[in-house]
MARLUM-710648 format. One record per atom (N, C-alpha, C, O): residue in one letter; z, y, x. Coordinates in steps of 0.001 Angstrom, whole numbers, plus 524288, in hexadecimal, padded with zeros to 5 digits. Example, Ala and Ser with C-alpha at 12.3 -4.5 7.8 and 13.67 -1.06 7.14 Angstrom:
2
a81E787E9C683386;a81E787EE6C8300C;a81E787F31C83390;a821117F3098379C;s81BA87F73683232;s81BE47FBDC83566;s81EBE8001E83264;s81F678047283461;
//
This chain:
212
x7C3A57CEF97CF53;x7C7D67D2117CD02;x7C8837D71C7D02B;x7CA757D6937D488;x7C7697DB247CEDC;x7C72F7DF9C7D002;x7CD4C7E29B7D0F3;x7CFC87E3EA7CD0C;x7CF5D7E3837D60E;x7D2797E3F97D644;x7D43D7E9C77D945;x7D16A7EB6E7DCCB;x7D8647EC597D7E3;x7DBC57F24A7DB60;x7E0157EF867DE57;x7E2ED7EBD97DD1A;x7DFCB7F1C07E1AC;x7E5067F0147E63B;x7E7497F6FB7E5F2;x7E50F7FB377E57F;x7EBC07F58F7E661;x7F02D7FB927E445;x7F4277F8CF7E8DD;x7F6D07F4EC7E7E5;x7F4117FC3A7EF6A;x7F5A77FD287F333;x7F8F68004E7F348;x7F724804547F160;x7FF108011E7F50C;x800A9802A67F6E6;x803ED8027D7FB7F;x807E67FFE67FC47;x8015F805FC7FEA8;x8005E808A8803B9;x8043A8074880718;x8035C8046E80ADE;x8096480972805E0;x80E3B80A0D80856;x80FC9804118078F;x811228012C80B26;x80F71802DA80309;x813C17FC5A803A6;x80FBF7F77E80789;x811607F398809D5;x809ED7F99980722;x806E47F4AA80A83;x807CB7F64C80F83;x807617F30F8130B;x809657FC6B810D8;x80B357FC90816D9;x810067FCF981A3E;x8104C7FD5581F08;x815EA7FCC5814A1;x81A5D7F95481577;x819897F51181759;x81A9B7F36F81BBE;x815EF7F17C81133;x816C17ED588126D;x814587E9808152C;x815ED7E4FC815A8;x80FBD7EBB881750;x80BE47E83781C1B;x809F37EA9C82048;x8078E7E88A823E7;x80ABF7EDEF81FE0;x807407F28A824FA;x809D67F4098278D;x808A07F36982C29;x80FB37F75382645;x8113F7FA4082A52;x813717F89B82F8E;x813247FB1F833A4;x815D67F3B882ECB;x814BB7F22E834D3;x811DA7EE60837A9;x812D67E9FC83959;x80CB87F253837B4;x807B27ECB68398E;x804987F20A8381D;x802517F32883407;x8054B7F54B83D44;x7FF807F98583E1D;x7FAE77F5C683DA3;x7F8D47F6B383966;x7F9B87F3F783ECF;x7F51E7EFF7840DB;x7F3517ED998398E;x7F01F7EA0A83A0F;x7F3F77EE2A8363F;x7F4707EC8183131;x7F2797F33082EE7;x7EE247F34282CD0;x7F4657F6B782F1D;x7F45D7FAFD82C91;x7EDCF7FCD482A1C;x7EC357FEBC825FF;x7EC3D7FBB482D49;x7E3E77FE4C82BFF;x7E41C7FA3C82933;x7E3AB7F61282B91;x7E4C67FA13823D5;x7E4DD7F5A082149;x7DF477F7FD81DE0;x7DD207FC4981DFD;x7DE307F35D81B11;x7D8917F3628174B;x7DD0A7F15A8121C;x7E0C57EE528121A;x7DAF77F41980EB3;x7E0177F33880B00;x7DBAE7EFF5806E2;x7DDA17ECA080403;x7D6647F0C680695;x7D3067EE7580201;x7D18B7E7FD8062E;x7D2007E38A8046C;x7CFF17E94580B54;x7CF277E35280D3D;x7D5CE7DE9580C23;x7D59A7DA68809C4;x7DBA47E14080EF6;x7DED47E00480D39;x7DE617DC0D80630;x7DE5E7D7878048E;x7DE297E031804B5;x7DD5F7DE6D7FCB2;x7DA367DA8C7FBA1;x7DB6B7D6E77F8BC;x7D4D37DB297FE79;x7D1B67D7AB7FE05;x7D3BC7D1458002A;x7D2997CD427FDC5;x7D6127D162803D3;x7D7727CCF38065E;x7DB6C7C80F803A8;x7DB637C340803B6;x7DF377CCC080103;x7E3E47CAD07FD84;x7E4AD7C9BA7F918;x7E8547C74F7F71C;x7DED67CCBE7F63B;x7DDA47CA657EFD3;x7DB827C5C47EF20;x7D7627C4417F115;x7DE5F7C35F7EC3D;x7DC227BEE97E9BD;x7D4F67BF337E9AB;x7D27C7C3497EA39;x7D2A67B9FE7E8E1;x7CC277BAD67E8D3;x7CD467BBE47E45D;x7D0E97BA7D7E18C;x7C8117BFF47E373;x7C4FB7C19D7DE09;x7C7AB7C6B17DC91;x7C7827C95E7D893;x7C9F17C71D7E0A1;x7CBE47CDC57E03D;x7C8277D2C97E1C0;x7C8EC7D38B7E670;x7C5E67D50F7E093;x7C29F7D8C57E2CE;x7C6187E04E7E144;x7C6847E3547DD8C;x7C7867E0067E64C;x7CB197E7857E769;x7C60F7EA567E675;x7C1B97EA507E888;x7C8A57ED327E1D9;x7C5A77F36A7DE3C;x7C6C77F7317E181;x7C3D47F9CF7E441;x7CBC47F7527E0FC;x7CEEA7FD8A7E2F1;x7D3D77FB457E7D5;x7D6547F72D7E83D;x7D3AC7FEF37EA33;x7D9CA7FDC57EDC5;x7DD2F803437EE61;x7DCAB806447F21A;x7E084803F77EA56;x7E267807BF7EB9D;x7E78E809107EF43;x7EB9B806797EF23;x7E6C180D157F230;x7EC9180C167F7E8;x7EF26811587F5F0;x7ECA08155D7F524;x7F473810D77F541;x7F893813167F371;x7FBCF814F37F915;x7FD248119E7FC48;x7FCD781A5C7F9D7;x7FEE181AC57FD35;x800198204A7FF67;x7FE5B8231C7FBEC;x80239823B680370;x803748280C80207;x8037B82AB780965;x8049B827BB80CFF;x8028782EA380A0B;x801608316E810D5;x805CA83255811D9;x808CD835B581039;x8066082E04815B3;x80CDC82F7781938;x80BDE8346681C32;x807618360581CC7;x810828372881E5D;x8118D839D1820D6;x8145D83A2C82592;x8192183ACF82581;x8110C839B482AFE;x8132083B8F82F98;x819948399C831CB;x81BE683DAE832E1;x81C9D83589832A3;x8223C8354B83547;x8213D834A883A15;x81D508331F83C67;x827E7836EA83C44;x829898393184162;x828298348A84401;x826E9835238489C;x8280F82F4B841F1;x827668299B844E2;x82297826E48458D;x8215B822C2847AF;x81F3A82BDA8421B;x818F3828C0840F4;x8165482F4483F71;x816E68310583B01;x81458831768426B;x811B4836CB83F7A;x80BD0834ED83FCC;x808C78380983DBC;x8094582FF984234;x8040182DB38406C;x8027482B4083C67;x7FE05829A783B72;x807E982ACA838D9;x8068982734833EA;x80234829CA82F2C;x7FF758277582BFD;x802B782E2F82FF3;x8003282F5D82C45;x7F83182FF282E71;x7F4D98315A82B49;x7F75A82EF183261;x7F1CE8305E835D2;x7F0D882B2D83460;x7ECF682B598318B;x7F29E825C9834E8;x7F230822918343C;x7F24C8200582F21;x7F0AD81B8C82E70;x7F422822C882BBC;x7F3D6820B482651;x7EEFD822FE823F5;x7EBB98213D820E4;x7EF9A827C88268A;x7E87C82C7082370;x7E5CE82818826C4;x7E2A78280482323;x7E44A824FC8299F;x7E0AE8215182CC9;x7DFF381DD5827D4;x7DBEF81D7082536;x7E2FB81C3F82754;x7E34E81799822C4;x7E13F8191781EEF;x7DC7C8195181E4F;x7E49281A5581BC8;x7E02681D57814EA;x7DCDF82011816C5;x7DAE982207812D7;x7DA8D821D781A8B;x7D4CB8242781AB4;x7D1E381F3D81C3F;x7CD1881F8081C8C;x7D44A81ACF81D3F;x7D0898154881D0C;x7CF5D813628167F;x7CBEE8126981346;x7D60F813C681790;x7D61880FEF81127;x7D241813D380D42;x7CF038115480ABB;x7D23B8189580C9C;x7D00781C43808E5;x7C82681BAD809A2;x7C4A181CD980692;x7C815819A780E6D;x7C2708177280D86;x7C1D5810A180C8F;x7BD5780F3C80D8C;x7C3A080E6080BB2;x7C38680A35807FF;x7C03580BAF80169;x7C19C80DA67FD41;x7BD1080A3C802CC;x7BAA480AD27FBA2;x7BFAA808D07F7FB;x7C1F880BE57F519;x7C068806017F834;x7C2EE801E37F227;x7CAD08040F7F30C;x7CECA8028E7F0CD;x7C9A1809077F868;x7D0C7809DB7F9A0;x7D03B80F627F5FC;x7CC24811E57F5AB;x7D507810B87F363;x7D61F815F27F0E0;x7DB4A816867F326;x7DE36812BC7F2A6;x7DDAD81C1B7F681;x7E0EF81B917F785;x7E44D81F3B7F2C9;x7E1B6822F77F137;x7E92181EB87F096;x7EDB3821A97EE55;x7F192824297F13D;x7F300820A07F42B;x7F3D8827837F228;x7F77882A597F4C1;x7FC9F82BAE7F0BB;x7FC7382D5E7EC3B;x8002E82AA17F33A;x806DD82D817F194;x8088782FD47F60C;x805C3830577F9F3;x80C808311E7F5B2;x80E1E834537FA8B;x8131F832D57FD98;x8164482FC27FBA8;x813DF834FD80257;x8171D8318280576;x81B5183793807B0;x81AAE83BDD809C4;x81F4F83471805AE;x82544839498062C;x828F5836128093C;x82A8D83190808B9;x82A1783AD880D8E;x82DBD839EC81091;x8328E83D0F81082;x83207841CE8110D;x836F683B3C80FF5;x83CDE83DD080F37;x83F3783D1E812CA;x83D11839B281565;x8435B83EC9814E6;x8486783EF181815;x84D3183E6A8156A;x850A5841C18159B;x84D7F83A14812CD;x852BE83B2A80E5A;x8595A83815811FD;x8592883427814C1;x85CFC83A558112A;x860BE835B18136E;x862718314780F6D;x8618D8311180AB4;x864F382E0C81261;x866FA828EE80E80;x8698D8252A811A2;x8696E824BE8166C;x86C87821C180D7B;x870228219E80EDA;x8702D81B7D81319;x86D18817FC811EF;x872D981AFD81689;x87375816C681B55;x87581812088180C;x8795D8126181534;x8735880EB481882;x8759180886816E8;x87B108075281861;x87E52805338158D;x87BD18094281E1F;x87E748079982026;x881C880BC882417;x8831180A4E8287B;x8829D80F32822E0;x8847081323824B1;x8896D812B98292D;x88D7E810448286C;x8883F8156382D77;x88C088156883269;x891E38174C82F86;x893858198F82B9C;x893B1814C08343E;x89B598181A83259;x8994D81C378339E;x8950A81D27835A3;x89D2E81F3383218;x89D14824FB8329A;x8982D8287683387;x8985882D2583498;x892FE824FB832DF;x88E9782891832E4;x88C528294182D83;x88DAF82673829D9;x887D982E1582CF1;x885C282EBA827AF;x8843882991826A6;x882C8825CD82946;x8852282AC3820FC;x882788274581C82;x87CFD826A681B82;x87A7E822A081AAD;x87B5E82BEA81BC2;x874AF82AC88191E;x870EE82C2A81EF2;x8738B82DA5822B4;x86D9382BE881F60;x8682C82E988227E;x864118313A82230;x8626E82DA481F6E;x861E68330B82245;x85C02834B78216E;x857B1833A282329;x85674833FE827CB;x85438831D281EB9;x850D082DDC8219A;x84A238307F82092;x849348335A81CD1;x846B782F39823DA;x842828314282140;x83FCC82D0681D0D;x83F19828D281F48;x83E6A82CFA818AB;x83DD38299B8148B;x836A382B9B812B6;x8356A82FFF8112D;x833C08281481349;x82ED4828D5812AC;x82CBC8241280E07;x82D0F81F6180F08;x82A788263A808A0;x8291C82737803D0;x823558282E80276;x820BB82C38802A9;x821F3822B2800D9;x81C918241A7FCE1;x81DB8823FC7F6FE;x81FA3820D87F3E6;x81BED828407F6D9;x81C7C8291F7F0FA;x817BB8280D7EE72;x813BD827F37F11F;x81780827347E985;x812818277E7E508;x81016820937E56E;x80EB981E507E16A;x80FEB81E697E9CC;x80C6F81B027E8AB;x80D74815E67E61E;x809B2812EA7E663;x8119C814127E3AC;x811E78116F7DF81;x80FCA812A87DA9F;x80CF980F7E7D859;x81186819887D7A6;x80FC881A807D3B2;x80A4C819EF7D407;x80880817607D061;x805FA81C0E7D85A;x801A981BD07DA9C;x7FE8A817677D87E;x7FABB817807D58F;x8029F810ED7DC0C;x7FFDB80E447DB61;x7FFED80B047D54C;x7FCD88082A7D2F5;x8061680D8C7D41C;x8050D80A1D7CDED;x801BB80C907C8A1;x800FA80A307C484;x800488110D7C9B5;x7FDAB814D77C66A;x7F943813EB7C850;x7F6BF8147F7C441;x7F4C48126A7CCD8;x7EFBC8109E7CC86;x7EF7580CD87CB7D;x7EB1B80C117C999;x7F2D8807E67CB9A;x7F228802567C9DA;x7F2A1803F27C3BE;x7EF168048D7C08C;x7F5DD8043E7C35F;x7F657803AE7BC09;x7F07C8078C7BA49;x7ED768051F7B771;x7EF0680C5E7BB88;x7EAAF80F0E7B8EB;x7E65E80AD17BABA;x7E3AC808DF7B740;x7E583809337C036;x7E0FE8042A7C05D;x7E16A800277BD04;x7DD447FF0E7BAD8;x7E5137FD927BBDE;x7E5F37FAB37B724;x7E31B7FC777B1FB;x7DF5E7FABE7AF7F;x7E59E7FF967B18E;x7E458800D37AC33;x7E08D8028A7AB0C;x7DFB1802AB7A651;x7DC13804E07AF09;x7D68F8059C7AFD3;x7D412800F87AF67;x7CF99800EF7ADA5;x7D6447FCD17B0C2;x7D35E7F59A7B0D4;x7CF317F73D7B5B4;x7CA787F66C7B54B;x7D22C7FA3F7BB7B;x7CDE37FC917BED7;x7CE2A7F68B7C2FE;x7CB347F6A67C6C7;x7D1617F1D67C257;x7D1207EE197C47F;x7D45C7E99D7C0C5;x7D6D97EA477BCB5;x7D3387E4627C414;x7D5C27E0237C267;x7D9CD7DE277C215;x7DBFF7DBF17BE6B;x7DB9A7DF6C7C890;x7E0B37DF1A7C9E3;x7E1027E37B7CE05;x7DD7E7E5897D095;x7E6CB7E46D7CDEF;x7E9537E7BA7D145;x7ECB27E5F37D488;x7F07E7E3C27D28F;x7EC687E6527DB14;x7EE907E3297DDB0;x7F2277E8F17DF8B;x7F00B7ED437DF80;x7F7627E82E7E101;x7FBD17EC5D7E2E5;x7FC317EA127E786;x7FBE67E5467E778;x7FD177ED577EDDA;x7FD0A7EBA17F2BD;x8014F7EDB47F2BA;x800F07F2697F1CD;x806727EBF37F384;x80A017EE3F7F31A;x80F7E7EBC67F1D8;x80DCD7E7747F094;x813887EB6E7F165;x819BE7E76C7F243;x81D437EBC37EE97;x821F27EAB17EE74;x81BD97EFF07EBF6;x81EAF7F2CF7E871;x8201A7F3227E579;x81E257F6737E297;x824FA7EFE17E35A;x825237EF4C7DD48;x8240E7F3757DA5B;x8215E7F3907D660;x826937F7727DCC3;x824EE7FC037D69F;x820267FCE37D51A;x81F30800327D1BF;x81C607F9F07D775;x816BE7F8647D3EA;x817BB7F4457D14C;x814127F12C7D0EB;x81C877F2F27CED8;x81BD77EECC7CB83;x819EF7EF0B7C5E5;x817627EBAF7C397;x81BE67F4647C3CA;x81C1A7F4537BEC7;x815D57F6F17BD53;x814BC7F7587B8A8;x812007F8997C135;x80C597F9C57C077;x809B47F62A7C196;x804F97F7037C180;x80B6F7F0FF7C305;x8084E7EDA07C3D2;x80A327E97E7BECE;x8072E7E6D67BC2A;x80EC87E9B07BE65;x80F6F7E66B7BA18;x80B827E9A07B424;x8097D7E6487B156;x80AB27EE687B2B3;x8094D7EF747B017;x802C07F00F7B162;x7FFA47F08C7ADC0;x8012C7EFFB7B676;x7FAA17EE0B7B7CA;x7F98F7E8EF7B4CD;x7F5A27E8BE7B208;x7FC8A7E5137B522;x7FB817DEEA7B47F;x7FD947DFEA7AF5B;x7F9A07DF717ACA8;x8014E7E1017AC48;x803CE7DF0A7A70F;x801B87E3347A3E1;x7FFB47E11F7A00B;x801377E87C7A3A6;x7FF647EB5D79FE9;x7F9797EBE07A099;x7F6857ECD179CEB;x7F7F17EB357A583;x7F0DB7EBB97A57E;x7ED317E9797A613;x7E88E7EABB7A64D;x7F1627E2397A6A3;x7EDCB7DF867A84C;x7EB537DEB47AC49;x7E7C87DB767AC08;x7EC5B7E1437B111;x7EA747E15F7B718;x7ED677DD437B977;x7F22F7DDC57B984;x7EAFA7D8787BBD8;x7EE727D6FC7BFE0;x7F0477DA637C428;x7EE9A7DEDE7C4A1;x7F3937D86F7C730;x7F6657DA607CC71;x7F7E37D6F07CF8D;x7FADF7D3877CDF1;x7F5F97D6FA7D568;x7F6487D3647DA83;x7F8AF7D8C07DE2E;x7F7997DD6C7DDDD;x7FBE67D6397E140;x7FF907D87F7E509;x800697D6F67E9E2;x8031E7D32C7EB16;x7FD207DB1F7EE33;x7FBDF7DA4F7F36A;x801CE7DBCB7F75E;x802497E04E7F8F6;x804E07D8D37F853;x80B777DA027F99C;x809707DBC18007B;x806DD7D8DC80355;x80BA47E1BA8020B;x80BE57E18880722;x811737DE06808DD;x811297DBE680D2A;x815597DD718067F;x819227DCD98085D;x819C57D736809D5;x815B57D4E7808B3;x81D877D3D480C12;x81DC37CF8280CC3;x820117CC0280859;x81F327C74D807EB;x823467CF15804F6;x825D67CD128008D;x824407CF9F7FB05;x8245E7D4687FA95;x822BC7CC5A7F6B5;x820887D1367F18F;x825B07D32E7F034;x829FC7D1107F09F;x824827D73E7EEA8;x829237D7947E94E;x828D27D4B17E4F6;x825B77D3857E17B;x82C8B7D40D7E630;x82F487CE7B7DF9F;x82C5A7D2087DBB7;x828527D0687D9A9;x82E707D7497DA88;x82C327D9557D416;x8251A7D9DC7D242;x822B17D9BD7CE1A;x823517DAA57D964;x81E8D7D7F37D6B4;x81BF77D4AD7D6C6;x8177A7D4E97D510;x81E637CFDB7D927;x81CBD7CA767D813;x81DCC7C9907D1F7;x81B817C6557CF3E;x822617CDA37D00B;x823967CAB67CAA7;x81F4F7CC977C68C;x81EDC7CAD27C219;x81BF37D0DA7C903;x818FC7D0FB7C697;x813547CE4E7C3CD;x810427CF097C02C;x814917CA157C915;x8102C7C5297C97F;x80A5A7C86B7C734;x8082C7C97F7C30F;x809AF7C90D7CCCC;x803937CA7A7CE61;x7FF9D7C62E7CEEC;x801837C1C87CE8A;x7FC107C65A7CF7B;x7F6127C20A7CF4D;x7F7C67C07D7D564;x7F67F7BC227D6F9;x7FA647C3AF7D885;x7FBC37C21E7DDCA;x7FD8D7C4AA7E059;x7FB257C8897DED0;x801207C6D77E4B3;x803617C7407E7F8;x803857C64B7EC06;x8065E7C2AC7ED68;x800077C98F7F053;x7FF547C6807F5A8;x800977C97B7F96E;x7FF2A7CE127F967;x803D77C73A7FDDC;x805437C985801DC;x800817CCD3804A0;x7FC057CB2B8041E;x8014E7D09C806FF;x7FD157D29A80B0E;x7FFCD7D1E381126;x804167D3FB811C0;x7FDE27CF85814E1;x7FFDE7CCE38196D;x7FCA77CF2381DAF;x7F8457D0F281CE1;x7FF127CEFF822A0;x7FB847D3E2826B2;x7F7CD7D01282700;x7F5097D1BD82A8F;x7F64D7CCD5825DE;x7F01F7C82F82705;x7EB687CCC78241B;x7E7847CEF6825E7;x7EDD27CCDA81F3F;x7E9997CEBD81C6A;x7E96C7D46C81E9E;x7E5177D64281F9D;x7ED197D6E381F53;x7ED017DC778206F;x7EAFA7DE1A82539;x7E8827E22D825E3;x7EC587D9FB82973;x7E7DE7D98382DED;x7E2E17D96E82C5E;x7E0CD7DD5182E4C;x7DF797D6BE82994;x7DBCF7D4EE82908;x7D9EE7D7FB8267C;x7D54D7D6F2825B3;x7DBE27DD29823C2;x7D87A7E1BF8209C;x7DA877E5DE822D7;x7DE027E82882070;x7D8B37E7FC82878;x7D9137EC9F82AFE;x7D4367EF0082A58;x7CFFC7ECB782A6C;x7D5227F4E882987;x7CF977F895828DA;x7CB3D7F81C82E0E;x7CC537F6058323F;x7C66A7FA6D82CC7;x7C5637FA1083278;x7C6767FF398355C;x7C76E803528330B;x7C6287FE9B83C00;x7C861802CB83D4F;x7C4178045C84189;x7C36A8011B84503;x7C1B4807FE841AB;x7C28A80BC083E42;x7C10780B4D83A4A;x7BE4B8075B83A00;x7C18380E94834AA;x7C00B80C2B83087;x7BCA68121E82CE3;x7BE618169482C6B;x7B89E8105E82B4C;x7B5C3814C882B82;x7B5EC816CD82449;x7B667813BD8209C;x7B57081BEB823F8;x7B8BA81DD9820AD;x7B4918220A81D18;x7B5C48243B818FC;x7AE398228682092;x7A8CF822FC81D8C;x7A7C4826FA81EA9;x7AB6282A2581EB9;x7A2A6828BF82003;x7A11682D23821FC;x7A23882D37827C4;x7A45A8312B8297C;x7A0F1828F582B54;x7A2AD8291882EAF;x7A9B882AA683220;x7AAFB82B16836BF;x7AB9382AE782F03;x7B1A582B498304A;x7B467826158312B;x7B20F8223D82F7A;x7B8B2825588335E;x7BBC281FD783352;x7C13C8213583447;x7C288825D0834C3;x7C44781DB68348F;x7C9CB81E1B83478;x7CAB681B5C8382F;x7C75A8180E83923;x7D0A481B9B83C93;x7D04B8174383EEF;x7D5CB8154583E2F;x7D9428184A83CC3;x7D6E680F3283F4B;x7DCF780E2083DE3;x7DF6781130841B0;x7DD848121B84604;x7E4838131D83FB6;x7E7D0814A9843B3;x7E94E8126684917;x7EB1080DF884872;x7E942813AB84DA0;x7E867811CD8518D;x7F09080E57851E8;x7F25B80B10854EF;x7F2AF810D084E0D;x7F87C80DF984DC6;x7F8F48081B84A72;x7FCB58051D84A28;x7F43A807C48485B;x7F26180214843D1;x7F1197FE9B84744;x7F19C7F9EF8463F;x7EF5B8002984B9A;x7EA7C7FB0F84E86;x7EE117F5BC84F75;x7EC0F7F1C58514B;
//
């Protein structure tokens, strides 16, 4: 059964990566491979995701992420997608606000934009191409519910759901997928890139020396 895995980026590194450097040089097609059911064979892997920008608390994040998708982007079977990542300074308001002190704060608030529409607009056009069998979503987001419900009910595609998180969301269990499987640092240990990891034409990448 010929299958697309439809990654997104930001919720697998909420929800399993970000604290566990040592996890991050991840292999996102060995990962997939490990967690599909037998008789699954990965077509495409597409990674959804968007170029942070530089903070006062981290100005290496971004040297270290170009490390990464210039790995992942030599993966044959990886296509990467991009949205974009917005950062604001907006104030708002305190839960719990001091006597006699202000009410609201200002906070810096950091924003990926695009990559839901992203990822529900290549699943549904792969669908409807019949460019695979099933479509597996890596990801804990309900608001992919209603493109996956219409992958499986209007096109006939199954859908299996790789959860970074520790708990699914109820709305898309209710969608009752072929399966639903946790991703756990066992497996995510066990599919690290190699390092250095070579990138063709003699070039290579190396993990960030903050991952080891």
């Amino acid at each position: 059964m010929t299958t697309n895995i439809y990654i997104d980026g930001f919720n697998l590194y909420y929800g399993r990566l970000k604290n566990s450097p040592d996890l991050k040089w991840l292999d996102p097609v060995s990962l997939c491979e490990k967690l599909l059911p037998a008789g699954r064979r990965i077509k495409r892997v597409r990674y959804f995701t968007a170029r942070i920008t530089p903070r006062p608390d981290d100005p290496g994040g971004p040297r270290r992420q170009d490390a990464y998708l210039r790995a992942l982007g030599a993966l044959p079977q990886v296509s990467l997608h991009y949205g974009r990542f917005q950062q604001t300074t907006p104030r708002m308001r305190l839960a719990a606000p001091p006597p006699g002190g202000p009410a609201t704060v200002q906070v810096v608030k950091t924003e990926e934009k695009g990559t839901d529409v992203h990822i529900a607009s290549q699943m549904l056009l792969d669908a409807f191409r019949k460019d695979c069998e099933l479509v597996v979503l890596v990801s804990n987001d309900s608001d992919l519910c209603e493109p996956l419900r219409i992958v499986k009910e209007e096109l006939g595609v199954p859908i299996g759901i790789l959860n970074p998180f520790d708990k699914p969301s109820r709305w898309l269990k209710q969608l009752r997928p072929l399966f639903i499987k946790p991703i756990r640092d066992g497996a995510v240990r066990a599919s690290q890139l190699r390092d250095p990891f070579p990138l063709g034409g003699g070039a290579e990448v190396h993990r960030p020396k903050e991952w080891a």
